[in-house]
C-alpha positions in Angstrom: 61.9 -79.1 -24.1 59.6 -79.5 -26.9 55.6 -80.2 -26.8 54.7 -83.9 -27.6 54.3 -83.3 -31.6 55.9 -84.7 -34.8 55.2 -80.8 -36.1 57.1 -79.7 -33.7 60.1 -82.1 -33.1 60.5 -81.0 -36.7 61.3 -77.5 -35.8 63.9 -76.2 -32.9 63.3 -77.1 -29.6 61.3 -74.7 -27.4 62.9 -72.8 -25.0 60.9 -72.9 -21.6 61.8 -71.1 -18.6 60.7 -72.0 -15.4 61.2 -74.6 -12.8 60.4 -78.6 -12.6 60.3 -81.0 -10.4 60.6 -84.9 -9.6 57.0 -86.2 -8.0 58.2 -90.1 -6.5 57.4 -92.4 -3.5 59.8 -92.4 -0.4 61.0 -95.4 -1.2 62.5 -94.1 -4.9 65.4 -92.4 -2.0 66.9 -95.3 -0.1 69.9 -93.8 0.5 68.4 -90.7 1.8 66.3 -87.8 0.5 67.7 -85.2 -1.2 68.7 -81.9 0.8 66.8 -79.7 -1.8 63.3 -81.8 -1.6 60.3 -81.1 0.1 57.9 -83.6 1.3 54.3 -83.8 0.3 52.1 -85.9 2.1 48.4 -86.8 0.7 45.9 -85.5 3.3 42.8 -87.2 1.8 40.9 -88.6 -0.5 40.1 -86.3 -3.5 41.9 -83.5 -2.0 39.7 -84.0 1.2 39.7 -80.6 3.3 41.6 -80.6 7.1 39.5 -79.0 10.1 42.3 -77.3 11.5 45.8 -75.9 10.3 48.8 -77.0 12.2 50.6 -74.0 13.9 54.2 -73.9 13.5 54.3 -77.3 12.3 53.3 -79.3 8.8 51.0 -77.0 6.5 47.5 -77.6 4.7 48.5 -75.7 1.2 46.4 -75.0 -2.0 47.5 -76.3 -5.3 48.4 -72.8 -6.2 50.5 -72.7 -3.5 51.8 -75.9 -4.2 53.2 -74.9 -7.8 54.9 -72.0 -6.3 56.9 -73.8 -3.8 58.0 -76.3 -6.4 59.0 -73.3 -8.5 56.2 -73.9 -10.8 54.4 -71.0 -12.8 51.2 -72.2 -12.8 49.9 -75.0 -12.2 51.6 -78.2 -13.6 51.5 -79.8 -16.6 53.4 -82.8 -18.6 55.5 -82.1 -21.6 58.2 -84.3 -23.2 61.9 -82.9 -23.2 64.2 -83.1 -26.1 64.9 -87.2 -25.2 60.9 -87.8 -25.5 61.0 -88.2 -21.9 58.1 -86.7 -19.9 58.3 -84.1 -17.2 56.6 -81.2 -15.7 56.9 -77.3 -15.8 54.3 -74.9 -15.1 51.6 -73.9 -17.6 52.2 -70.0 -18.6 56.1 -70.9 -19.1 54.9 -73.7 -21.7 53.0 -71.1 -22.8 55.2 -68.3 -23.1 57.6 -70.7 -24.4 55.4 -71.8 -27.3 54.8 -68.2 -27.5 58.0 -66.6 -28.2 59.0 -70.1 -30.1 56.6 -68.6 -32.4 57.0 -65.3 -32.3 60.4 -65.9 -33.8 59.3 -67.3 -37.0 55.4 -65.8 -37.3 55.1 -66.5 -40.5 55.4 -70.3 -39.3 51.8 -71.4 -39.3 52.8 -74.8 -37.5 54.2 -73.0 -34.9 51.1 -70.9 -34.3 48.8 -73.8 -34.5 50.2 -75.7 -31.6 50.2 -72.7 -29.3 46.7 -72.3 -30.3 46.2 -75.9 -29.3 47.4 -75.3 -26.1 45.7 -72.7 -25.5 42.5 -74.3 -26.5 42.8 -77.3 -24.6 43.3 -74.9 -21.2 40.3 -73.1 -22.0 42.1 -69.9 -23.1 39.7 -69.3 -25.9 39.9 -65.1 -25.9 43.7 -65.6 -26.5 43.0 -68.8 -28.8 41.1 -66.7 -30.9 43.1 -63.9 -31.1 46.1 -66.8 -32.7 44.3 -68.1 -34.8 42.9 -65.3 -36.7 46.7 -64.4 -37.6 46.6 -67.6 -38.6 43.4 -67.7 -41.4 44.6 -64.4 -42.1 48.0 -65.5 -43.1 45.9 -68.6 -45.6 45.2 -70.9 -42.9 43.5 -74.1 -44.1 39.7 -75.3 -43.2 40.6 -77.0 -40.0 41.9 -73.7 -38.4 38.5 -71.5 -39.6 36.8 -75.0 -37.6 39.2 -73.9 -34.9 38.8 -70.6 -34.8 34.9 -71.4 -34.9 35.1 -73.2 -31.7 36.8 -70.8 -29.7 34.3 -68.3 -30.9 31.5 -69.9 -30.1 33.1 -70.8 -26.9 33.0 -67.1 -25.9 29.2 -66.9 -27.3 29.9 -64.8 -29.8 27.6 -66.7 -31.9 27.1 -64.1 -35.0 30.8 -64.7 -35.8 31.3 -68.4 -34.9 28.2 -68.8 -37.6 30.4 -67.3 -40.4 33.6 -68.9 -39.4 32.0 -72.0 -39.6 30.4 -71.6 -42.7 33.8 -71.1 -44.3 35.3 -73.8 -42.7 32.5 -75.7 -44.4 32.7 -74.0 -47.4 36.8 -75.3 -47.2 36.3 -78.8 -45.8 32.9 -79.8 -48.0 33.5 -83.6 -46.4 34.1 -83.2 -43.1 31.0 -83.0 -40.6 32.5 -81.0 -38.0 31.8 -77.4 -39.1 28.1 -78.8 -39.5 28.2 -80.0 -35.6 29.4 -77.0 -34.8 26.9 -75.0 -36.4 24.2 -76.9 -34.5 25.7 -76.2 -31.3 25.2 -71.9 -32.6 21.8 -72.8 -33.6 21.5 -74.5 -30.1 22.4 -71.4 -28.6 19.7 -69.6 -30.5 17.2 -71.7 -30.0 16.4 -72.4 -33.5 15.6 -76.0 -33.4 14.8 -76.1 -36.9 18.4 -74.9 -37.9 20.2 -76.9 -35.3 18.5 -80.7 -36.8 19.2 -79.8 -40.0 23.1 -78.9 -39.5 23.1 -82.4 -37.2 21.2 -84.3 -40.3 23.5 -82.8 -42.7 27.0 -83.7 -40.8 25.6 -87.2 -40.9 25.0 -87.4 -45.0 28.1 -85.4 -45.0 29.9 -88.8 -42.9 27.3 -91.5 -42.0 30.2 -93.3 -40.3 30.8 -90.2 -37.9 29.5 -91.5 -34.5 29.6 -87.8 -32.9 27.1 -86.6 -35.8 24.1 -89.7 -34.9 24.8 -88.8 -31.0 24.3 -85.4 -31.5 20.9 -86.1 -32.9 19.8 -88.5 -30.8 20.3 -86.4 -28.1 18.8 -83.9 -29.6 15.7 -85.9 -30.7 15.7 -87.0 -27.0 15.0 -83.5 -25.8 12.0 -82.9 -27.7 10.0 -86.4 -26.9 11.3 -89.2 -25.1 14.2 -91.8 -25.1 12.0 -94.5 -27.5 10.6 -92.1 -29.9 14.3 -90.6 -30.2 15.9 -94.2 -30.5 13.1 -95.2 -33.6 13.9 -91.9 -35.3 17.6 -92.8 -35.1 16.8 -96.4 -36.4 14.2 -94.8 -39.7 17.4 -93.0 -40.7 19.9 -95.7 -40.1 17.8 -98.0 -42.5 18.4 -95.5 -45.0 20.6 -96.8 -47.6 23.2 -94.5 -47.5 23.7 -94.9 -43.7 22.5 -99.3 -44.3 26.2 -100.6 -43.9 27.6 -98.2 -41.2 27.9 -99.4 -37.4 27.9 -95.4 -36.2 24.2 -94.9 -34.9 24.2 -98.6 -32.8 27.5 -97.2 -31.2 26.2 -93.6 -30.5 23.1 -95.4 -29.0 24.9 -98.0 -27.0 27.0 -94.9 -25.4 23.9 -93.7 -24.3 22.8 -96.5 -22.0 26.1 -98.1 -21.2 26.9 -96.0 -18.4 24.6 -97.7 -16.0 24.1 -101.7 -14.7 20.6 -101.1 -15.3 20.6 -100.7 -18.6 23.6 -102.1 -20.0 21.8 -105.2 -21.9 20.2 -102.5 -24.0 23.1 -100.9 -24.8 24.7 -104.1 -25.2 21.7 -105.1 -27.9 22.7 -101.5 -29.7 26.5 -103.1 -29.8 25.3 -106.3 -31.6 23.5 -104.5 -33.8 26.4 -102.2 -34.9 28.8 -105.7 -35.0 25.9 -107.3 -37.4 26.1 -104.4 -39.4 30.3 -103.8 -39.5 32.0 -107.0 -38.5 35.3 -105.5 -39.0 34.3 -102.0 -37.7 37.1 -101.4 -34.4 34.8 -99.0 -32.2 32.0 -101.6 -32.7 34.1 -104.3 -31.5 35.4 -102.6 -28.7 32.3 -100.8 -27.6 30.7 -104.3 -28.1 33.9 -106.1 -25.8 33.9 -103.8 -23.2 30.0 -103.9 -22.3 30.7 -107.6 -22.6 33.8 -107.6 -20.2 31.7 -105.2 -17.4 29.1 -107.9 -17.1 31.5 -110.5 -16.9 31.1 -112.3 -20.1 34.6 -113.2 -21.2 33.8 -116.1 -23.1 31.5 -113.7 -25.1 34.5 -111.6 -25.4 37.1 -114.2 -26.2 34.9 -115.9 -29.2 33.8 -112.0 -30.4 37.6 -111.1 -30.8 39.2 -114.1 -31.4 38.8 -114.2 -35.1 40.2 -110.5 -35.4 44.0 -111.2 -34.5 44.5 -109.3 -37.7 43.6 -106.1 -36.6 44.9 -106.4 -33.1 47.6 -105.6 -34.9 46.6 -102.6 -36.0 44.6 -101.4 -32.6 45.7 -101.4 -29.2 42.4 -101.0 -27.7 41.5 -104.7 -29.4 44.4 -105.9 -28.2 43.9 -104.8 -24.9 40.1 -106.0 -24.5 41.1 -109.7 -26.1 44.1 -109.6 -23.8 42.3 -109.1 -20.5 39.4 -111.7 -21.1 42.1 -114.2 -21.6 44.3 -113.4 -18.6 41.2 -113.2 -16.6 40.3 -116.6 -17.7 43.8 -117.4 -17.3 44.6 -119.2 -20.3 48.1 -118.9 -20.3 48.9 -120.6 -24.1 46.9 -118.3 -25.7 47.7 -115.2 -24.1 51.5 -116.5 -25.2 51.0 -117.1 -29.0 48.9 -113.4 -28.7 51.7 -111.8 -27.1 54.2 -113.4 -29.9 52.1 -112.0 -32.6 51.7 -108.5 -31.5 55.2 -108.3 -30.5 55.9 -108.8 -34.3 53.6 -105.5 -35.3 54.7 -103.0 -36.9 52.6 -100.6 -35.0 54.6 -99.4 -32.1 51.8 -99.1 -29.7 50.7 -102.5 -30.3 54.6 -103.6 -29.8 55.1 -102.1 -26.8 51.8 -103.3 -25.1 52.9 -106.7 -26.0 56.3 -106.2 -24.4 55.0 -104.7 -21.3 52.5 -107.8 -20.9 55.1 -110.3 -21.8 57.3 -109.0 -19.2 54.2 -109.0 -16.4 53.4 -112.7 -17.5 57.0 -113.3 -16.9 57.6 -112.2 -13.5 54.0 -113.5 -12.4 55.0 -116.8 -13.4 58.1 -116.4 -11.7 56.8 -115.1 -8.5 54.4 -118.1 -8.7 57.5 -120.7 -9.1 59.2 -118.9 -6.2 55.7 -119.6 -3.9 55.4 -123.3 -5.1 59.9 -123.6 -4.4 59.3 -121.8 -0.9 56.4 -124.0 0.3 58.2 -127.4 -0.8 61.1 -126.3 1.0 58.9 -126.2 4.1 57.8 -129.8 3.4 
């Protein structure tokens, strides 16, 4: 079993111990169920609770339970096995696997990093940390100081995160992440002063990074109120350096697109990031999808229509141009779409198209099978 990475798939396969399962419907067994399953049944909605335990019957169990009786250690989580198919094993065998799949070649910095990845992305930061400095220590590059950063200020031990940062800045001079970073330890200081000028500098350092003018805003926000925040954004976005990027309409139209209430604002922001980048992708499909949640898919269809080209490119273009036509059901266009993204060379984009060719497909041919059935019955 290997983890889902082309670093990795380049290397031996990982060696995981541990059990796995098979989660499926009833109905995958018609010719019985197996004599080694066990059933689970869904008791409610979002794990509702039961008021009583049965005696001597069917169980209530806790997820931790759960993983032990499917021979899980740990709970569950999805990795690919050596066909690229996924599955499931328990989370400290993937972990001791990736472990001891280091271990055997330490000096393997590839191998190192995606352990400390996973142990990063299940909050394992003491651990994480304790990788990763093998790895700067062996010449690690400026994104695993930034790594090593996070997990330090993800313990609070803020006087060290602040000097692993600062060399990850020092190593990645155009990246604004070490800068973000460092605002989030002058956050936790309370030095407001330090913590806008590491959020103003990530955005000189990438005017097009929308986590930088986000960060701001919300910080801006903090110390006054939503319009004095949103001018301050807009005074620097005029600036021109930052005149031709789409990044502080989109950070501001994530602010207000969460609710009905105030989605045409956030759907003015959108325009005014399109206006700006007519070609930029998240300004499109931030723009699209506020557009598709209030219903406006002829506002979606004539937005997208003239950026086939990067459909492409972008699945998430694809999808938004896709849906407003289905939903409007115009059947010749969603066909000559589906014939040019089937040609892309972007495997994402080729699959999506063969997925919704094949839908379209047996729709229609359900549909035929009505109309036959009910002119029978004439």
């Amino acid at each position: 079993m290997t983890q889902n990475s082309p670093e990795q798939k380049n290397e031996g396969a990982v060696s995981l111990q541990g059990g796995a399962a098979i989660l499926a419907p009833i109905t995958a067994f018609p010719n019985g169920v197996p004599s080694n399953a066990m059933v689970l049944i869904p008791l409610g909605a979002n794990g509702a609770p039961l008021e009583k335990e049965v005696v001597n019957g069917p169980v209530a169990l806790k997820m931790e339970e759960v993983w032990k009786l499917l021979g899980f250690n740990g709970p569950a989580v999805q990795v690919q096995d050596d066909q690229g198919r996924p599955i499931a094993i328990g989370l400290e065998d993937l972990l001791g696997g990736l472990e001891k799949h280091w271990q055997e070649n330490p000096d393997d910095l590839m191998r190192g990093r995606i352990y400390a990845q996973e142990l990063m992305k299940y909050e394992r930061h003491a651990k994480a940390e304790q990788v990763l400095a093998k790895i700067v220590a062996k010449g690690g590059d400026g994104e695993d100081w930034l790594a090593l950063g996070v997990v330090q200020l993800a313990q609070d031990k803020l006087e060290k995160a602040e000097m692993t940062l600062k060399g990850a800045q020092n190593l990645m001079k155009d990246n604004p992440y070490p800068a973000l970073h460092l605002a989030k330890v002058a956050h936790a200081k309370k030095d407001e002063k330090a913590e806008r000028e590491h959020a103003e500098r990530a955005i000189s350092i990438a005017p097009n990074a929308v986590d930088g003018w986000a960060y701001l805003f919300n910080l801006l926000k903090t110390t006054s109120d939503d319009e004095k925040a949103i001018k301050e954004i807009e005074d620097l976005a005029q600036a021109p350096v930052n005149a031709k990027t789409a990044a502080p309409y989109v950070a501001l139209q994530g602010y207000f697109a969460g609710e009905e209430a105030t989605r045409d604002k956030a759907i003015g922001f959108a325009k005014k990031g399109v206006d700006r980048a007519p070609g930029d992708p998240l300004a499109l499909l931030c723009l699209s999808a506020l557009y598709g949640q209030a219903g406006k898919l002829d506002d979606v269809i004539k937005l997208l229509a003239p950026h086939e080209p990067l459909m492409l490119r972008d699945v998430r273009i694809a999808h938004n141009y896709f849906e407003a036509l289905f939903q409007s059901r115009d059947l010749q266009k969603i066909t000559q779409l589906l014939n040019k993204l089937a040609t892309s060379p972007n495997q994402e984009v080729k699959q999506f198209a063969i997925e919704r060719s094949r839908a379209i497909a047996q729709m229609l041919q359900q549909q035929q099978q009505a109309l036959q059935a009910a002119a029978e019955k004439v």
